[in-house]
C-alpha positions in Angstrom: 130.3 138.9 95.9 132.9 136.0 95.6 131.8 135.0 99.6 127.8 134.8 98.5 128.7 132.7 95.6 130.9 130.3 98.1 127.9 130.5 100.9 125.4 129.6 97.9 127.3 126.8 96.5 127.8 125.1 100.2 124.4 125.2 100.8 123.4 124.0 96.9 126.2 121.1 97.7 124.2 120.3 101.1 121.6 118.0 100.0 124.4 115.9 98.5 125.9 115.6 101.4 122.8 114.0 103.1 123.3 110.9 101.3 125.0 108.1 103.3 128.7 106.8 102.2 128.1 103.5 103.6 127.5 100.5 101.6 124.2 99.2 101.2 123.2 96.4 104.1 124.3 92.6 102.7 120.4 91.3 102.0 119.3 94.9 100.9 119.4 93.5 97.6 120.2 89.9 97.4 117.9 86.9 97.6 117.9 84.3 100.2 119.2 81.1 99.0 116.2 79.3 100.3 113.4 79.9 97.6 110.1 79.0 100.2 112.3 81.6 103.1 112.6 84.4 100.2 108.9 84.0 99.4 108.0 84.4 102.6 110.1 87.4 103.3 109.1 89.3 100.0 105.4 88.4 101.4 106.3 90.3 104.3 108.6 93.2 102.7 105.2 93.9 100.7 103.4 94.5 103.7 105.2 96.6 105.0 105.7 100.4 104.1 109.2 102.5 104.0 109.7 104.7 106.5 111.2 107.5 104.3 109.2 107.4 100.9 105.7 106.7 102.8 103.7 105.4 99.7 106.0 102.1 98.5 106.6 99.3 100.5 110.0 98.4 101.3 110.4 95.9 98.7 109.5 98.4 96.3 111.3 101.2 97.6 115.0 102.5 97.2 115.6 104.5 100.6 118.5 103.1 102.7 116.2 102.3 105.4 113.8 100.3 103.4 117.0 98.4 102.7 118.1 97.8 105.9 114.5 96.9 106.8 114.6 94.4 104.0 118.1 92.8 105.3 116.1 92.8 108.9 113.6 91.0 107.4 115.7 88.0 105.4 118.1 87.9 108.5 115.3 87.8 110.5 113.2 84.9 108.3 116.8 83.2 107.7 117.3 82.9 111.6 113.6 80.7 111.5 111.7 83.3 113.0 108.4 83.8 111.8 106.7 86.6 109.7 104.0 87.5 112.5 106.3 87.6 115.3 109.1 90.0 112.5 105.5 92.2 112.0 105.4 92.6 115.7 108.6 93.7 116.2 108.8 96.1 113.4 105.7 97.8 114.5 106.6 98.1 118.0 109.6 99.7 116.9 107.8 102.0 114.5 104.2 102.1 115.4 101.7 100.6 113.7 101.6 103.0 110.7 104.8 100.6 109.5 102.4 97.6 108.5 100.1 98.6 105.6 97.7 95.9 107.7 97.5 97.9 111.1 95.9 95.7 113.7 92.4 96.4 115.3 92.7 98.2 118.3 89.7 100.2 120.2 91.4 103.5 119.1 91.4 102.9 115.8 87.8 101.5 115.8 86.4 105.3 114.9 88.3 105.7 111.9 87.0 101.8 110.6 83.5 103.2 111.5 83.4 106.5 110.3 83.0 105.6 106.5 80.0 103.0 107.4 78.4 106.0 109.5 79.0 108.6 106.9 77.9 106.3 104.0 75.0 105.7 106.3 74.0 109.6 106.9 74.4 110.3 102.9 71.9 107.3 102.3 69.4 108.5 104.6 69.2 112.8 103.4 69.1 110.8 99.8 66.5 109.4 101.0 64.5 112.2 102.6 65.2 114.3 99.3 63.9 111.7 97.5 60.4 111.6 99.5 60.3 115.1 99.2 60.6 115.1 95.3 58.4 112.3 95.2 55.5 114.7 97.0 55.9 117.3 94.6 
């Protein structure tokens, strides 16, 4: 009984031990001294979604990652390079799904489409129901 109870608290104790020791990154959560460079690097950290919690951006979130993708981002912008060409990198890196702005590319054409074509098919059996009342 006393070995269950030490096997159950190791693996209770587990998720706490997924947490990283390691100080956050230096520009995680400082502002850039330059006010126009930190505007255009929270521009940028808006557009772009955290890895880990999906659903903020990394300015919003508070994952590791989407701090060490914000101290990317002000090194990055710091350094003179520009938001686009940071973009670029990032979703190379990461894929597209990283930018909450994908770019248009003939794969993803179909999924742009499909609402317009849907919306499209629902207008027109509206339409034929509607005739059909209309003859009654």
């Amino acid at each position: 009984m006393k070995r269950l109870l030490i096997i159950l608290a190791m693996f209770a104790a587990a998720p706490a031990l997924a947490d990283s020791s390691l100080p956050p990154a230096y520009w995680a959560n400082r502002q850039l001294p330059d006010a126009r460079q930190e505007a255009q690097a929270q521009a940028l950290m808006e557009e772009l979604r955290c890895l880990v919690c999906q659903g903020q951006s990394i300015a919003d979130s508070d994952a590791e990652i989407a701090g060490d993708m914000r101290d990317l981002v002000r090194r990055r912008i710091a350094a003179g390079e520009g938001a686009a060409a940071i973009r670029g990198w990032l979703i190379e890196r990461y894929g597209a799904w990283v930018s909450y702005r994908p770019p248009s590319e003939p794969v993803t054409w179909p999924l742009w489409l499909a609402p317009l074509v849907l919306l499209a098919a629902g207008a027109l059996i509206a339409r034929g129901r509607l005739k059909r009342r209309a003859r009654k």
